[in-house]
N, C-alpha and C positions, 0 to 999 in steps of 0.2 A: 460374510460381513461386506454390505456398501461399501462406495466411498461414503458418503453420509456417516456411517456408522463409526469409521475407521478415521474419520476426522475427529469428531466429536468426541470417542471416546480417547482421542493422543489429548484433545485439549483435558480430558479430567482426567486426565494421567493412568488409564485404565489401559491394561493387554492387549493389543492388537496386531493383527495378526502379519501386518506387513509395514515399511515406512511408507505412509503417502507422498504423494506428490502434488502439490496444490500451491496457490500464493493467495494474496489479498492486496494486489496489485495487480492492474492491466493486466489482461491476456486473452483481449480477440485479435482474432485473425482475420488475412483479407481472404483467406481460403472462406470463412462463415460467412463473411460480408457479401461476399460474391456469390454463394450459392442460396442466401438470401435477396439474392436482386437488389441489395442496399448499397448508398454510397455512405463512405465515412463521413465525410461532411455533416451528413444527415442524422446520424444515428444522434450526436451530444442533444440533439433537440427532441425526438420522440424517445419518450417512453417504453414505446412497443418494438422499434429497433434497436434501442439499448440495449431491453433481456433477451430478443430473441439471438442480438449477436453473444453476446455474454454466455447465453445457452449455448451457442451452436458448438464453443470449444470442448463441453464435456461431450454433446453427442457426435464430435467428428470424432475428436479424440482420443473420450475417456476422463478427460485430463478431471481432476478432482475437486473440483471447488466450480461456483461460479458467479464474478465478481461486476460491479457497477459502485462507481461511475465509471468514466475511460477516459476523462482526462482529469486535470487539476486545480482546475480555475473555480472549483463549485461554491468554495466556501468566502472564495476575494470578491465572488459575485455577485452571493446576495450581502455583503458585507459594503456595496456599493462602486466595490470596481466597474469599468465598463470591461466587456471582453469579445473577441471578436473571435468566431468559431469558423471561420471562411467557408459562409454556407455555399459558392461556389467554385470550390476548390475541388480539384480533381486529386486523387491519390489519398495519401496520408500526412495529412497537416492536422493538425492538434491545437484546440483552444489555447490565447493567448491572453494576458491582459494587455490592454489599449487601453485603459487608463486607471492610474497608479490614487491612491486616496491620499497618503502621505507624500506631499513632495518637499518637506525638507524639515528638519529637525524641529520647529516650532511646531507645525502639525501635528508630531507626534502625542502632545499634549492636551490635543483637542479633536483626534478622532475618537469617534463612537461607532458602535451598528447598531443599526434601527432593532427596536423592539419587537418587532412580528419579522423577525431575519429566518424564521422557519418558512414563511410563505410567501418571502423573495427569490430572486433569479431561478435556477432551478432544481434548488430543494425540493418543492412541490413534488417537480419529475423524477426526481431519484427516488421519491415514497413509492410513486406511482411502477417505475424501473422494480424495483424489490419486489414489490407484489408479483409484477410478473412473474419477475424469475422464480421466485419462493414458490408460484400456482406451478410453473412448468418443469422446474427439476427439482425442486424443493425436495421430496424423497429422497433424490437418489443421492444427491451433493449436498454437505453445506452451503450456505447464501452466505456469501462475503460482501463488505463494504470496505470503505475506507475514508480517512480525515485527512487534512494536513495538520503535522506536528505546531506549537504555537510559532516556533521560530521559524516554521520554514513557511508559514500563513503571515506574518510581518515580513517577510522577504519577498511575498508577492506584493502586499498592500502598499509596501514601498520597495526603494532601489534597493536589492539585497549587497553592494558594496556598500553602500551608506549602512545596512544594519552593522553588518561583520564590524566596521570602525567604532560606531558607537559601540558593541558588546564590550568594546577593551577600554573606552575614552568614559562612554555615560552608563553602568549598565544600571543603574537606580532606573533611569529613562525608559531603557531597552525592557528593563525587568517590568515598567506598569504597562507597556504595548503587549508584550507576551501574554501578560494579566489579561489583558482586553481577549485578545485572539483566542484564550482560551477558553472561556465565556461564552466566544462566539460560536467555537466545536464542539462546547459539549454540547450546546441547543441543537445541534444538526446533528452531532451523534444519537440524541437521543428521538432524532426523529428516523434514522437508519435502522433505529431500534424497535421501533413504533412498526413498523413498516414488515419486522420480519425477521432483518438480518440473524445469524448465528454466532459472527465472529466480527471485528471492524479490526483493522488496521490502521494505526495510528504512523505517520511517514512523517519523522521528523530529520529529511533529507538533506535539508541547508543546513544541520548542523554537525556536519560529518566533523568526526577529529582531526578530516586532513588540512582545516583551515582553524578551529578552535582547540584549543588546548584544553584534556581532561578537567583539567579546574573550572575552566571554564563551564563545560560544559556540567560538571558538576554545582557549579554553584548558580549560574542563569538560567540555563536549558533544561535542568531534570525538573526543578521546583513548578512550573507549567504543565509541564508534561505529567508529572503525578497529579495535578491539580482535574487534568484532561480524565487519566484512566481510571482514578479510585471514583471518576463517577459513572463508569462505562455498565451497564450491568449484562451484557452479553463477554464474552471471552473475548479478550487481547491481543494483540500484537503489535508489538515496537521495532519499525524499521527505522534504521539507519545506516547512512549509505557511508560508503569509503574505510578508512582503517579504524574499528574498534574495537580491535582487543584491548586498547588502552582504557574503554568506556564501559563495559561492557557487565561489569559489574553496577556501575550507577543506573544503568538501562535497565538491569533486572530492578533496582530497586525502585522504582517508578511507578512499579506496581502490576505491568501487564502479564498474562498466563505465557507469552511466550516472546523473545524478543527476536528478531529476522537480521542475519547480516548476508553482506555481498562478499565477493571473491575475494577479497580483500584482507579476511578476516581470517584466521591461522584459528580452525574449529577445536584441535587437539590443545591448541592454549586457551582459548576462552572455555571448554571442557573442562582444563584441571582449577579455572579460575571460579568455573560457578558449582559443577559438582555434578554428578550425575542425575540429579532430579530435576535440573532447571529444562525448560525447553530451548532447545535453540532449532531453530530453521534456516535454512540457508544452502549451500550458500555458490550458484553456478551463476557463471556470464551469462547473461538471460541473451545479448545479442552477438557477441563474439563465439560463444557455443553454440546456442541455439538458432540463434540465426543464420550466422556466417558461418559456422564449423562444417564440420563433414559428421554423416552418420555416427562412425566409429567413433568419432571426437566428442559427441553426445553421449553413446551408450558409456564409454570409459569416465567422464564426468561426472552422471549419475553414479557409478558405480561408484567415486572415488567420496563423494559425499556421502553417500550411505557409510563408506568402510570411516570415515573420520568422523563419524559419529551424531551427526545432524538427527534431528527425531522428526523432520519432516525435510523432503527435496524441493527447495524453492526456490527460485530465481531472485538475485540478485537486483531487481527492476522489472515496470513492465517489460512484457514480451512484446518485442516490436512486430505489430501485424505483417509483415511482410515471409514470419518465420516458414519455413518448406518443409510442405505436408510430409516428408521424409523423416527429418528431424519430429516434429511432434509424435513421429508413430514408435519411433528409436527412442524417445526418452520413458514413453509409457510403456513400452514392450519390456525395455530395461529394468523399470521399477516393478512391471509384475514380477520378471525374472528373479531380481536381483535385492529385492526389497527385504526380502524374509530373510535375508542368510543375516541380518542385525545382530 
């Protein structure tokens, strides 16, 4: 059994024969970037350095998936944001918005995105990114992608402290933006689609519990968000970031095949909360572990997620490129080790 094989068949809930280890979220490295001759700067704008870096983390690693875009700004950009990628930056700097659509609560009523928002900013490049990657490891891995959740896509297009207030003071308001933004992802999911992908991850990260209230998020945030996944036709994934055990229930019911949480997340309670057949993913410090740990503090991490019951090991956030080739070699050694004894 691939990985390929061993992903695909966890998402249709079929036997296999170990837990994988995979995200659908960020995870190149500068280890790829650099023995590609590529600078990060560069990669958000071609196509051919996107997949190749995206590629390079299964063939340095192993590691199980391989996932584009790599940053976050895709969907505020062709939605009309302006956004600055510092194509002359050295290091790891990650696309920002520079310029915001919504700037102040009257707005809110009279933004739109254009019509052909599939063949704005660089959606184009992400169809084009997937092919690659789908022509180059496509066998051997699933092809992942990913969207911004509706709320955490109105937290780019405007100030996300100005959303969080309105969610409590106007959510009639907040609720027809979310409406928009959703609209605006599934046209771009379904071009992620178009393109190849296997599975898409849906990152609805500005609406972690540890700033809105279950109710909340039950009554603003899921209604979106199912709106987003019952039209996905490739397999699911619902992240959200910070404490949701308290959510964790309304997240399954949204509709995705699997929903992803971070460290945050007590796996043995959201376990007896959804039941043995739900998927949950989840759930290591992608940069306090993986990054900044030691060895042994990886290999014992993996192991502790497998034994609490996760049906895939996944990082709680991108993997910040900077991760030591150490570490990647300690979490995949570990998961072949240690994955089967489930």
């Amino acid at each position: 059994m691939n990985s390929r094989e061993r992903v695909l068949k966890l998402f249709k809930k079929e036997p296999i024969d170990r837990v994988p280890c995979f995200s659908g979220m960020g995870n190149i490295t500068e280890t790829g970037i650099n023995k590609l001759g590529y600078r990060f700067a560069g990669i958000h704008l071609d196509a051919k350095q996107m997949a190749e870096t995206a590629a390079s983390t299964y063939k340095l690693f192993g590691y199980e998936c391989g996932v584009v875009p790599v940053d976050l700004c895709v969907e505020a950009e062709a939605m009309g944001c302006q956004i600055n990628v510092y194509p002359k930056a050295e290091g790891i700097l990650y696309p920002t918005i520079k310029e915001k659509l919504v700037h102040n609560e009257a707005d809110m009523d009279t933004v739109k995105f254009p019509a052909n928002i599939a063949e704005l900013g660089r959606v184009p490049l992400m169809r084009e990114a997937i092919k690659l990657l789908k022509a180059d490891i496509g066998k051997d891995v699933a092809v992942g992608s990913y969207v911004l959740g509706p709320f955490t896509l109105a937290g780019q297009i405007m100030e996300l402290n100005d959303l969080l207030k309105l969610s409590f003071k106007k959510g009639d308001k907040v609720a027809k933006l979310l409406d928009l933004c959703a609209d605006a992802i599934i046209i771009i999911a379904k071009e992620y689609e178009k393109a190849g992908v296997d599975y898409i991850t849906v990152r609805e990260m500005g609406a972690t519990s540890d700033v809105l209230s279950p109710r909340v998020f039950k009554n603003l945030i899921a209604p979106p968000l199912h709106k987003v996944i019952k039209e996905l036709s490739v397999f699911s994934v619902l992240h959200v970031c910070g404490k949701t055990n308290d959510i964790v229930t309304t997240m399954l019911e949204t509709g995705p095949t699997a929903i992803s949480v971070e460290q945050k997340n007590d796996i043995a309670e959201s376990r007896k909360k959804l039941g043995d057949d739900a998927l949950i993913f989840g759930n290591f410090d992608a940069y306090n572990v993986l990054v900044a740990g030691s060895e042994e503090l990886v290999r014992s991490t993996i192991r502790k997620c497998v034994d609490d019951g996760v049906n895939a090991v996944w990082p709680g956030c991108d993997i910040w490129p900077t991760v030591p080739v150490a570490n990647m070699e300690a979490m995949m050694d570990e998961i072949n080790k240690y994955g089967g004894k489930k």
